[in-house]
VOGU-571762 format. One record per residue: residue number from 1; residue in one letter; x, y, z of N, C-alpha, C in turn. Coordinates in nm, 4 decimals. Layout:
VOGU-571762
resi:resn:n.px:n.py:n.pz:ca.px:ca.py:ca.pz:c.px:c.py:c.pz
NUM:A:X:Y:Z:X:Y:Z:X:Y:Z
...
//
This chain:
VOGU-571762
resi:resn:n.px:n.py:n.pz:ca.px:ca.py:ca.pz:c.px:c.py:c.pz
1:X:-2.3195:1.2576:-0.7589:-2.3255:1.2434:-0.6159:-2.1902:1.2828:-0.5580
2:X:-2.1878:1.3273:-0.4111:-2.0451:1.4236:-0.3794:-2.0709:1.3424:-0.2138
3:X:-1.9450:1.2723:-0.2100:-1.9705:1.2194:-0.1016:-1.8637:1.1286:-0.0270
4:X:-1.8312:1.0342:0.0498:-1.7132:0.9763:0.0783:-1.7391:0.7935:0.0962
5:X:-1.6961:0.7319:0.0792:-1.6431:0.6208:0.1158:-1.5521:0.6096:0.2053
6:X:-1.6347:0.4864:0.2811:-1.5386:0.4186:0.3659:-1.5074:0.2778:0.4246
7:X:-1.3983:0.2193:0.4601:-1.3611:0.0553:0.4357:-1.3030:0.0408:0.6000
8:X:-1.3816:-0.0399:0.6657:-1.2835:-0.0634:0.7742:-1.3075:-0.1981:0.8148
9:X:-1.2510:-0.2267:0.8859:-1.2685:-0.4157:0.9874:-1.4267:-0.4189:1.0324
10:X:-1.4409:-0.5310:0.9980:-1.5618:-0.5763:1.0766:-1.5871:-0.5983:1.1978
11:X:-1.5161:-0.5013:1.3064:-1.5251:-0.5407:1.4515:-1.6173:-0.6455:1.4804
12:X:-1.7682:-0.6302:1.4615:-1.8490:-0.7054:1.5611:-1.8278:-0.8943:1.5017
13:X:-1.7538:-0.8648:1.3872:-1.7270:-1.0420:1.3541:-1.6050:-1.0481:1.3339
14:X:-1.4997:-0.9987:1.4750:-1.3625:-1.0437:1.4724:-1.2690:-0.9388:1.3673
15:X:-1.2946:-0.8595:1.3003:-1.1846:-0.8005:1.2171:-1.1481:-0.7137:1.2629
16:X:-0.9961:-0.7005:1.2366:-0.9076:-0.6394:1.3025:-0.7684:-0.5684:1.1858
17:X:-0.7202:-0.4917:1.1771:-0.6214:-0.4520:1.1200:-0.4823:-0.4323:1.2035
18:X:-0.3888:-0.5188:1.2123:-0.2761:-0.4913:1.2724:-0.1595:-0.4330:1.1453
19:X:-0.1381:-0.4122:1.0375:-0.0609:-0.3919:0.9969:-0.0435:-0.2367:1.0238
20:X:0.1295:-0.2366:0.9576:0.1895:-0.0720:1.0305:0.1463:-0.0012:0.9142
21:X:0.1849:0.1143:0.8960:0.2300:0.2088:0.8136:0.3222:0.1553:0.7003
22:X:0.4026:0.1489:0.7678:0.5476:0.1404:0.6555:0.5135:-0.0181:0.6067
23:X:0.4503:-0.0770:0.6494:0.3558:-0.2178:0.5878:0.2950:-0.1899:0.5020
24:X:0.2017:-0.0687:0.5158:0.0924:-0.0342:0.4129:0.2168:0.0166:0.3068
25:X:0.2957:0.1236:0.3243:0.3876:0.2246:0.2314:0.4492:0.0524:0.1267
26:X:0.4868:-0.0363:0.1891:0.5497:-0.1021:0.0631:0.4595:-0.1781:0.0271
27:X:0.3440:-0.2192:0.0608:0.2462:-0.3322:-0.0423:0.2369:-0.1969:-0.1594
28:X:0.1547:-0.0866:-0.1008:0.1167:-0.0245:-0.2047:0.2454:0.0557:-0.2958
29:X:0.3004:0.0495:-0.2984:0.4441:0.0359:-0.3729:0.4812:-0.1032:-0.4930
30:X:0.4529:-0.1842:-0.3719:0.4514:-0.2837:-0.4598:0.3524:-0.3106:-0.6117
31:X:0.2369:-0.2887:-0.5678:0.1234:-0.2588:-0.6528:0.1551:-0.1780:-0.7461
32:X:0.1490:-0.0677:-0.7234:0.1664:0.1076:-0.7619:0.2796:0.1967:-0.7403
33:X:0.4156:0.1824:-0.8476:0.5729:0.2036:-0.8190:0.5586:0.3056:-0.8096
34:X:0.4645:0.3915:-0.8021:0.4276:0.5118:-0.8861:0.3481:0.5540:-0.7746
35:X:0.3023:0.5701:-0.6942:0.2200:0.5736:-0.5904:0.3054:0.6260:-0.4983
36:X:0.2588:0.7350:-0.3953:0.3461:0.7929:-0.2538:0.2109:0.7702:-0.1480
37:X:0.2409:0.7607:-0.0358:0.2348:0.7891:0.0896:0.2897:0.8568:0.1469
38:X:0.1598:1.0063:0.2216:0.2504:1.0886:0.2899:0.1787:1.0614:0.3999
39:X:0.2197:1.1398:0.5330:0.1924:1.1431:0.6775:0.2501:1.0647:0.7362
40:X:0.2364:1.0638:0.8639:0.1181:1.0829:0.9258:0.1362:1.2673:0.9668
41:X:-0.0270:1.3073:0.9272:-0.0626:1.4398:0.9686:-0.0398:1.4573:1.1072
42:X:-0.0562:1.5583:1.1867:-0.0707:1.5673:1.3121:-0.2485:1.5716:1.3604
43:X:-0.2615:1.5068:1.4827:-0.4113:1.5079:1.5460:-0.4910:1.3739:1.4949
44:X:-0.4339:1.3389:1.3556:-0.5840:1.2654:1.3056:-0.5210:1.1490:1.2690
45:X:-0.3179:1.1386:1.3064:-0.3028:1.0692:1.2155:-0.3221:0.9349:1.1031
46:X:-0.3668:1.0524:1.0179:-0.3980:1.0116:0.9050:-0.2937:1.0172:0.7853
47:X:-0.2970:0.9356:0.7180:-0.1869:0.9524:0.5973:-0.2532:0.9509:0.4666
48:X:-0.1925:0.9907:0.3740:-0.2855:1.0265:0.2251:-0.1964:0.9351:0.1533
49:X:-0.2459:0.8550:0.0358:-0.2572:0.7981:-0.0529:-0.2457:0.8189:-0.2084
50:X:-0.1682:0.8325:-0.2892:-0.1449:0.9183:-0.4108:-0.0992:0.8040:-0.5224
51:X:-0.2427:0.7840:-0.5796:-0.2180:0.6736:-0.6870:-0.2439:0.7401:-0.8504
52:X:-0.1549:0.6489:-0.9148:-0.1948:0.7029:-0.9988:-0.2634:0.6530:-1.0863
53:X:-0.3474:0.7321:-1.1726:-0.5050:0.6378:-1.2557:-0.4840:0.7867:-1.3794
54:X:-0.4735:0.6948:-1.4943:-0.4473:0.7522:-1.6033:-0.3597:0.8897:-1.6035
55:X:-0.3894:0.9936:-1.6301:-0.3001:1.1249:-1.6340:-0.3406:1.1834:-1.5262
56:X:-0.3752:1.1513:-1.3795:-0.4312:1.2109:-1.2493:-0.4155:1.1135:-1.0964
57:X:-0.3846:1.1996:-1.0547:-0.3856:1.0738:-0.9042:-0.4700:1.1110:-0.8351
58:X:-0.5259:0.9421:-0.7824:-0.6458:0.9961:-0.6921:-0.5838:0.9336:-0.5764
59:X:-0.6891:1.0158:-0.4528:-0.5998:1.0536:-0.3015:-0.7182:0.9167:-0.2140
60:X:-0.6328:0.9013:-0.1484:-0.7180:0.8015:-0.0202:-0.6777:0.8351:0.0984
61:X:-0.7186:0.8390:0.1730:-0.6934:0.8470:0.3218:-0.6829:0.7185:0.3728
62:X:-0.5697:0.7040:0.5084:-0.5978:0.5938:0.5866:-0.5657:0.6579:0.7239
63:X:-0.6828:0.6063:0.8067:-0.6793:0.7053:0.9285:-0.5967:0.5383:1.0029
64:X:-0.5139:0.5420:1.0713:-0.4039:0.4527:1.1432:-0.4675:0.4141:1.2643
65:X:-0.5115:0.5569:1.3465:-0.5725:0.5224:1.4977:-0.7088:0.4420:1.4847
66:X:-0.7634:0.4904:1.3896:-0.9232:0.4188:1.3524:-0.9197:0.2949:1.2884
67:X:-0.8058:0.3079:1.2344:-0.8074:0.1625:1.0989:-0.9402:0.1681:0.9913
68:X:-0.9395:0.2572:0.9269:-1.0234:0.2753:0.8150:-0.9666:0.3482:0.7084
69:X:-1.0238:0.3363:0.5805:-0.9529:0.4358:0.4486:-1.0955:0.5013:0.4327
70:X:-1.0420:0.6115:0.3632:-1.1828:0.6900:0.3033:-1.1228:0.7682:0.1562
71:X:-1.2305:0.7863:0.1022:-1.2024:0.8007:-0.0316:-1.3352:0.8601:-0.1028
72:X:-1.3475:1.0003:-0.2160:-1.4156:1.1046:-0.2390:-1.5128:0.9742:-0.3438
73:X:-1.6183:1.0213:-0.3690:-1.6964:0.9287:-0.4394:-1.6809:1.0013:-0.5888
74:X:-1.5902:0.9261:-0.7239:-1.5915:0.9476:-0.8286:-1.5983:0.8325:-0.9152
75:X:-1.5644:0.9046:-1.0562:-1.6099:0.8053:-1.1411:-1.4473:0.7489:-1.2022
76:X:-1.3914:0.6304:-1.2383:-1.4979:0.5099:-1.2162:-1.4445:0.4998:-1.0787
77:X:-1.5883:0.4724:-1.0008:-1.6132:0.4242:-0.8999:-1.5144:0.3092:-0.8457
78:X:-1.5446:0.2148:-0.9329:-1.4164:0.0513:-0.9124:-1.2771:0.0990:-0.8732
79:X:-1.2278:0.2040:-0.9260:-1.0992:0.1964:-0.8797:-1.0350:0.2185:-0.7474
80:X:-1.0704:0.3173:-0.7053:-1.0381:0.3604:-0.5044:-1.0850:0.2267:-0.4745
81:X:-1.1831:0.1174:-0.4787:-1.2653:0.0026:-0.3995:-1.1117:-0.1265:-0.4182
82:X:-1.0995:-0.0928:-0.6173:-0.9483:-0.1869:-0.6566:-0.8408:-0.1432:-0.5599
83:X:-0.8433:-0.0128:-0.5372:-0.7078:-0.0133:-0.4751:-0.6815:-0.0473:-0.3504
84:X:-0.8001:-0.0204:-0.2593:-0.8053:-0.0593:-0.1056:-0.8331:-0.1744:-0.1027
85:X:-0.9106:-0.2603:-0.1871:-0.9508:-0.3990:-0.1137:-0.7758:-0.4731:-0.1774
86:X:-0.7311:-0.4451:-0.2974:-0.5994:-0.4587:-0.3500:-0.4990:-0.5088:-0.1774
87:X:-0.4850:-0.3610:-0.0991:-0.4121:-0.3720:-0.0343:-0.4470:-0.4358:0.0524
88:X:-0.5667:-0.4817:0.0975:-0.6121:-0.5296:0.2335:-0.5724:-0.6989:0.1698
89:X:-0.5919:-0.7677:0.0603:-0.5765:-0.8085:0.0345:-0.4515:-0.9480:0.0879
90:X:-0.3694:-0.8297:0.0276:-0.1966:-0.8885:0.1091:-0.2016:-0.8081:0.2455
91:X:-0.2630:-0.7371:0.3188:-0.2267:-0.6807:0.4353:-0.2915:-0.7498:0.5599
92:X:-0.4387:-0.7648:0.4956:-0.5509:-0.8480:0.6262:-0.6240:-0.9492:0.5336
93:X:-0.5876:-1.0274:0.4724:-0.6516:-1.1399:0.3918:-0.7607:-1.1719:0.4154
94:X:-0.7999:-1.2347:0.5620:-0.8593:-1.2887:0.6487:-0.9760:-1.2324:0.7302
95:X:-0.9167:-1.1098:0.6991:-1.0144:-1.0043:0.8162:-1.1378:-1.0169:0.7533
96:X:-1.2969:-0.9919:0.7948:-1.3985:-0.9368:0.7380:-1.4071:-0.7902:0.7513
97:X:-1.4402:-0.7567:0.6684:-1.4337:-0.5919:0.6103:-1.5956:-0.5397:0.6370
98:X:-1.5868:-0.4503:0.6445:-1.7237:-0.3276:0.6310:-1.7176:-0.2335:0.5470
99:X:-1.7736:-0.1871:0.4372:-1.7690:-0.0432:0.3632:-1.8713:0.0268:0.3483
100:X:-1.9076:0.1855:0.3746:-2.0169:0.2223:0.3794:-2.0250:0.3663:0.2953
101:X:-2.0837:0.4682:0.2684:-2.0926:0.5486:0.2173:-2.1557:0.6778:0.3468
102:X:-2.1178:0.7356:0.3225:-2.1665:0.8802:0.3578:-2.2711:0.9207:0.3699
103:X:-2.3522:0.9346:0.2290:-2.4337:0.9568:0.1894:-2.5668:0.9163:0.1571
104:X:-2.5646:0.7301:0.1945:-2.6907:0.6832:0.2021:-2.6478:0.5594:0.3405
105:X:-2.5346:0.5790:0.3915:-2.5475:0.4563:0.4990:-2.5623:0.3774:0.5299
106:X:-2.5975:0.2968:0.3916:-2.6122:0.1445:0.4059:-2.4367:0.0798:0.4517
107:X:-2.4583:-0.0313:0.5155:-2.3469:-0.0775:0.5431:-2.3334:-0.1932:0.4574
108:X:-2.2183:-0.2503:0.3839:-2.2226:-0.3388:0.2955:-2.1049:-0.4121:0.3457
109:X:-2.0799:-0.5548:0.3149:-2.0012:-0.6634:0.4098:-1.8919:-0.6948:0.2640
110:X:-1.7830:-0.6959:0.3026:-1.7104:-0.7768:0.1808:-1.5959:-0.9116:0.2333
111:X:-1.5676:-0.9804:0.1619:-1.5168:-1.1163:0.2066:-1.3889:-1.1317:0.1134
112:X:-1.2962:-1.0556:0.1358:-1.1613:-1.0632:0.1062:-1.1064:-1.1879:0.0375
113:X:-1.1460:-1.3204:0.0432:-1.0936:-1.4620:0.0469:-1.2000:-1.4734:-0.0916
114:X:-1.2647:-1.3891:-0.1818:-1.3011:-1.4033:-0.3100:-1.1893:-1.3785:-0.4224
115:X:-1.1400:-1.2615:-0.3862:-1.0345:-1.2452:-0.4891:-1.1089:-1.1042:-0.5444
116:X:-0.9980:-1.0314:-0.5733:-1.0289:-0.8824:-0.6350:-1.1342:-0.9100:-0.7568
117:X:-1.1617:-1.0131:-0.8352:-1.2039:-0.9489:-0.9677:-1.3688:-1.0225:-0.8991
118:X:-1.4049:-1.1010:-0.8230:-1.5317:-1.1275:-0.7604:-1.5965:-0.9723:-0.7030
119:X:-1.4676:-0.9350:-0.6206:-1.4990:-0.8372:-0.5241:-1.5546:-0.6907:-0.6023
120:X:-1.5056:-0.6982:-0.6893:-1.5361:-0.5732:-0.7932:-1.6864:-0.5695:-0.8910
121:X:-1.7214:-0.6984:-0.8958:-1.8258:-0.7167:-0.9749:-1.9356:-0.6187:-0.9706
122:X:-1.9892:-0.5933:-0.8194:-2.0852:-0.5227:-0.7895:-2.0183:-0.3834:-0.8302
123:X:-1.9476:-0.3505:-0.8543:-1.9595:-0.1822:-0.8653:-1.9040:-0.2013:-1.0524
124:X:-1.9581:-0.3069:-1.0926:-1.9303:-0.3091:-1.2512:-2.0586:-0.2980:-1.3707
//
């Protein structure tokens, strides 16, 4: 399947993302020493995400004006989901989240205040 993911606040039940940029640049630092953040692009700004997962880095987007990440649908699947809910984690604890796919549109709800290894189950 060839397609995108995407993670943002649960507007219609209060979620919200206030953290900055350079907020996001050191959690995920913190996480991932090894990891860059570039942008913001011009028009969309958006900034890219460069983690690294075995001998390859995979890319995430975080669009800033929208407050959402997006991310290419590969295998394993769990990891882009580890790395964003990772950061939202320490960034919006609290917030309720939304993540949806591209490609079939279901909207799926996640609850941050489980803890990463709950949160991962379903895509295990």
């Amino acid at each position: 399947m060839s397609g995108k993911y995407l993670i943002m606040p649960d507007q219609e039940h209060g979620g919200s993302w206030d953290f900055t940029p350079e907020q996001l640049d050191h959690v995920l630092h913190s996480h991932w020493p090894h990891a860059r953040l570039a942008g913001p692009f011009p028009r969309l700004n958006v900034y890219t995400l460069s983690v690294p997962y075995r001998d390859e880095l995979r890319e995430f987007d975080y669009f800033d004006d929208r407050k959402f990440f997006s991310f290419a649908d590969q295998d394993p699947i769990d990891f882009p989901f580890r790395v964003v809910f990772t950061l939202l984690i320490d960034l919006a604890p609290k917030q309720p989240l939304m993540w949806s796919d591209d490609f079939g549109g279901d909207v799926q709800y996640a609850d941050l205040s489980l803890g990463i290894h709950q949160l991962l189950r379903r895509f295990q």
